[in-house]
N, C-alpha and C positions, 0 to 999 in steps of 0.2 A: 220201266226201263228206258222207253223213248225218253220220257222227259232227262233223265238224267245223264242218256246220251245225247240230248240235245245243248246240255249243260256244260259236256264235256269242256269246250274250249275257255268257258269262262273259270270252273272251278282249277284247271289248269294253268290259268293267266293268273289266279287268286295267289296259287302254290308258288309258285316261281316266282311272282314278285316277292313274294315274303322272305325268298331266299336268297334272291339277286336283286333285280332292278326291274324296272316298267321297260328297259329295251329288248329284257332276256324273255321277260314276259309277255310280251307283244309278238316274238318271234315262234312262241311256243304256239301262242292261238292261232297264228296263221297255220301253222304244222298241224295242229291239231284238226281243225277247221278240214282243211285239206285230205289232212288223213281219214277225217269221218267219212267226207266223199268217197272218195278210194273204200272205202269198208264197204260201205255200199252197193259201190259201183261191181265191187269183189265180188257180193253176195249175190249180185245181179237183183234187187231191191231200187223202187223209185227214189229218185231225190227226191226231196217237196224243194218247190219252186223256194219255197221260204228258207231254206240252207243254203240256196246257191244265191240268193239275193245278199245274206250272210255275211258268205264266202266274198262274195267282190266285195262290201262294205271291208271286210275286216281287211283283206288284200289289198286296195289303195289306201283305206286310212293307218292300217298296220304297214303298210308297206311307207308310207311317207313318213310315220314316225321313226320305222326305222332308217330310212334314206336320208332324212335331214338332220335326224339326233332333237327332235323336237315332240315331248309327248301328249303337245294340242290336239295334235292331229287324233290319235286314238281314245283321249278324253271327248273330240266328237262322234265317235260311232257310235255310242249305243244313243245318243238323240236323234243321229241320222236316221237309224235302224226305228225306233219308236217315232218319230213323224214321216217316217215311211210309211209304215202301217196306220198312221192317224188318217195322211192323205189318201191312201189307198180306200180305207172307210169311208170316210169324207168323198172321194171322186165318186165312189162307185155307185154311191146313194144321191149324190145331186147330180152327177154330171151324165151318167147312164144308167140312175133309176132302178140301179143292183143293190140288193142289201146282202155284202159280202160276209159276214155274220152267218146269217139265214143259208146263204147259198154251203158254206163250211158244217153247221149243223142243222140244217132242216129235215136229213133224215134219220135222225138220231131224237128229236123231239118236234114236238108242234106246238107252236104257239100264235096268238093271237097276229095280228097284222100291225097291230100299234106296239106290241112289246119286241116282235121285231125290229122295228125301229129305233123303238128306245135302247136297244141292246146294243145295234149298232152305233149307234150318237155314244153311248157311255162309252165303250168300248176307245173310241174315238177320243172322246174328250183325257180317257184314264191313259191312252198310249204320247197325247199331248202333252198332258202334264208329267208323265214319265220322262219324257224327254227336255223338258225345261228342267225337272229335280236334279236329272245329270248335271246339266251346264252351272245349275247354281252351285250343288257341291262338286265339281270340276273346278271348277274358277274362283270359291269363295273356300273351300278346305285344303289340308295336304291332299297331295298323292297317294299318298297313305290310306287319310279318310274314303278319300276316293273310289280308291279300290275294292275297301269292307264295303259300302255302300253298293257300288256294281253288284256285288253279290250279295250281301246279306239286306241291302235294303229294298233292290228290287228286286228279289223276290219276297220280302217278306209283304210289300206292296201289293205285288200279284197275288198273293195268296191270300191276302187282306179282301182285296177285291174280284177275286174268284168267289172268295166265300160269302163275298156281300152280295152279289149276282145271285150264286146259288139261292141264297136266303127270300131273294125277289120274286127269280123265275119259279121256284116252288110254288109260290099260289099258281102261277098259268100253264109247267109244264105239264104234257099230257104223253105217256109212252106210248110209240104207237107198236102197233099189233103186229108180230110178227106171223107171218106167212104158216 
């Protein structure tokens, strides 16, 4: 259910462009976006830091597509959003020696010290090229293509690569022992 309320905003941009346009659909994720917030906030439930990181992405880039009538602006976020999280990877393992990976599931599994690493660097490298596969089909398809692709391509990318991880980490995870 989280994942699919996490989805909400984009599978709603999907709809409503299909019905209207990329400016009606821009307007709707921000709303969207926002209102998950609000649901939240309702329920008295945390944010994760990673919805409100989101939320501004989509609010200044959805917010300047819809102020200028220009839909560059929003063909940039989800690369924003994905070398977002590439650098955050990338910072937190060279620049302060964190493997943010590790720190999100280390106790939920164990693994070696080197495959932490490597999970982190893929991870990294898979949210880099996520975000270059945007701008290529951004700027080289329709808006159209565009938009199936936001949704149907990445995630079927994710889930390509969730399952290719899984298939990895199986030789080295180890569940650990509940109390």
């Amino acid at each position: 259910m989280k994942f699919l309320f996490d989805l909400l905003p984009v599978i709603l941009f999907f709809v409503v462009f299909k019905f209207a346009d990329i400016y009606a659909a821009t307007g709707v994720a921000i709303a969207a976006t926002f209102a998950q917030i609000g649901w939240l906030k309702f329920r008295r439930r945390k944010v994760d830091t990673m919805m409100w990181v989101s939320l501004a992405i989509i609010a200044v880039f959805g917010g300047a597509t819809l102020l200028l009538k220009d839909e560059t602006f929003i063909k940039w976020k989800p690369t924003v959003l994905y070398w977002m999280f590439s650098g955050i990877l990338l910072g937190g393992q060279l620049l302060l020696g964190k493997n943010i990976i590790r720190a999100m599931m280390g106790k939920q599994i164990e693994l070696p010290e080197a495959i932490w690493h490597k999970l982190n660097w893929s991870w990294a490298a898979f949210f880099a090229l996520m975000g270059a596969a945007n701008l290529y089909v951004a700027f080289n398809f329709s808006t159209d293509a565009w938009v199936n692709f936001k949704l149907f391509g990445g995630m079927g990318l994710m889930l390509v690569f969730v399952v290719l991880q899984a298939l990895f980490l199986s030789r080295y995870m180890q569940e650990k022992e509940q109390p």
